[in-house]
C-alpha positions in Angstrom: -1.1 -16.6 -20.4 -3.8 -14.2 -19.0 -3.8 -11.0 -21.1 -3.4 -8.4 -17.6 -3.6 -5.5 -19.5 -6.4 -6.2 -22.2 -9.0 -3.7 -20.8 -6.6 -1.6 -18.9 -7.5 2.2 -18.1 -4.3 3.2 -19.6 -2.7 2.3 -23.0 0.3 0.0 -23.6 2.2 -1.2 -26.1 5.2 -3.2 -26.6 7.8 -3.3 -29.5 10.6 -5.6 -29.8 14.4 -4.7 -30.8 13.5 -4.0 -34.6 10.6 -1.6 -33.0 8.2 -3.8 -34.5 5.1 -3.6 -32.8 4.3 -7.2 -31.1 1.4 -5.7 -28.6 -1.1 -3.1 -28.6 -4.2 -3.6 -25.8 -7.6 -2.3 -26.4 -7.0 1.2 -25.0 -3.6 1.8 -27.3 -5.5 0.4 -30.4 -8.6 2.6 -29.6 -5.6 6.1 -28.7 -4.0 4.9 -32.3 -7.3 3.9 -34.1 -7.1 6.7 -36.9 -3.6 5.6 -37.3 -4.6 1.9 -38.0 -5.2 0.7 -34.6 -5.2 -3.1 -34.1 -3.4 -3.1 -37.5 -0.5 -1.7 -36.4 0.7 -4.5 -34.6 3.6 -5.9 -36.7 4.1 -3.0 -38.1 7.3 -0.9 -37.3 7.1 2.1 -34.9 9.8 4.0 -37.5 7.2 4.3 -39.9 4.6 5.9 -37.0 7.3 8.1 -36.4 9.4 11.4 -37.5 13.3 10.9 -37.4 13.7 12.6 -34.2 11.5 10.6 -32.4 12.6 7.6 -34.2 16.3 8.3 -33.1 15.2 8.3 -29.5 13.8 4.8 -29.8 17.0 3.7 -31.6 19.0 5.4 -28.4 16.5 3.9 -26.1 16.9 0.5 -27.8 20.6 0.3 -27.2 21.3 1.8 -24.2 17.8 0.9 -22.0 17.5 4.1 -21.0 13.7 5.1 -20.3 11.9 8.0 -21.7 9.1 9.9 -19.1 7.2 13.3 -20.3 3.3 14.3 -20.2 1.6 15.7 -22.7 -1.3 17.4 -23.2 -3.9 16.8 -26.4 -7.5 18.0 -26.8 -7.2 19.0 -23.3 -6.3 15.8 -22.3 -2.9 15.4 -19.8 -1.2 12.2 -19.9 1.7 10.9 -18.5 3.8 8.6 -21.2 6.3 6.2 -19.7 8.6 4.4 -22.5 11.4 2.3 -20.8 12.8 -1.5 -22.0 11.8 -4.6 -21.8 14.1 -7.6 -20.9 14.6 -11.5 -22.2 17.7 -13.3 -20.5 18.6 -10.1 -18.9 19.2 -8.5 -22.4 17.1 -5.5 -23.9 14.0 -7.4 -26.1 12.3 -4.1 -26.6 10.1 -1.6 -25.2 6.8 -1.1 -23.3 5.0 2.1 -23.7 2.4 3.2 -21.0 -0.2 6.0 -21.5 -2.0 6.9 -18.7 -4.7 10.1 -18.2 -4.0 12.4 -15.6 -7.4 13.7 -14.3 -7.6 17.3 -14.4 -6.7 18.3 -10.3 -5.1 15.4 -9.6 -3.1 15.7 -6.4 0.2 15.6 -5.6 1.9 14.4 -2.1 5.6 14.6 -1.2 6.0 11.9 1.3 8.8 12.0 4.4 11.9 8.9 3.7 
């Protein structure tokens, strides 16, 4: 299968129902890179993680609810966008996305 999101300008990665990491493409391996990068895959996102935040993946996990918040680091606003994955219609995991919101970036509100 083609990897769609190997050189994507956003990050994503993907955990399964143990939070084990199964996918990280090059822009979440470079984001986590002082952290392990490439290495983390296979490795469980509770030990990434404090127990709040691990908590929230064990809710998220369960129930499929999706977690959506932005962030700002170094000056750098991101949108992060953590919702479940599915296999057979049943939760398999989760898919985060990481995506850079340009400085200025414009909103519309569009008419129904």
């Amino acid at each position: 299968m083609e990897n769609y999101f190997a050189e994507s300008g956003y990050a994503v990665t993907v955990c399964d129902l143990e939070a084990k990491i199964l996918y990280m493409n090059r822009r979440a391996s470079k984001t986590f890179e002082k952290y392990g990068g490439e290495s983390l895959i296979g490795k469980s996102l509770f030990d990434c993680h404090g127990e709040r935040s691990s908590a929230m993946i064990r809710q998220f996990l369960q129930t499929g609810e999706s977690n959506v918040y932005t962030i700002e680091k170094a000056g750098v606003k991101k949108l992060i966008h953590q919702s479940p994955w599915y296999k057979d219609g049943k939760i398999a995991g989760l898919v985060e996305l990481s995506l850079e919101l340009p400085a200025g970036m414009p909103h519309y509100v569009r008419q129904p």
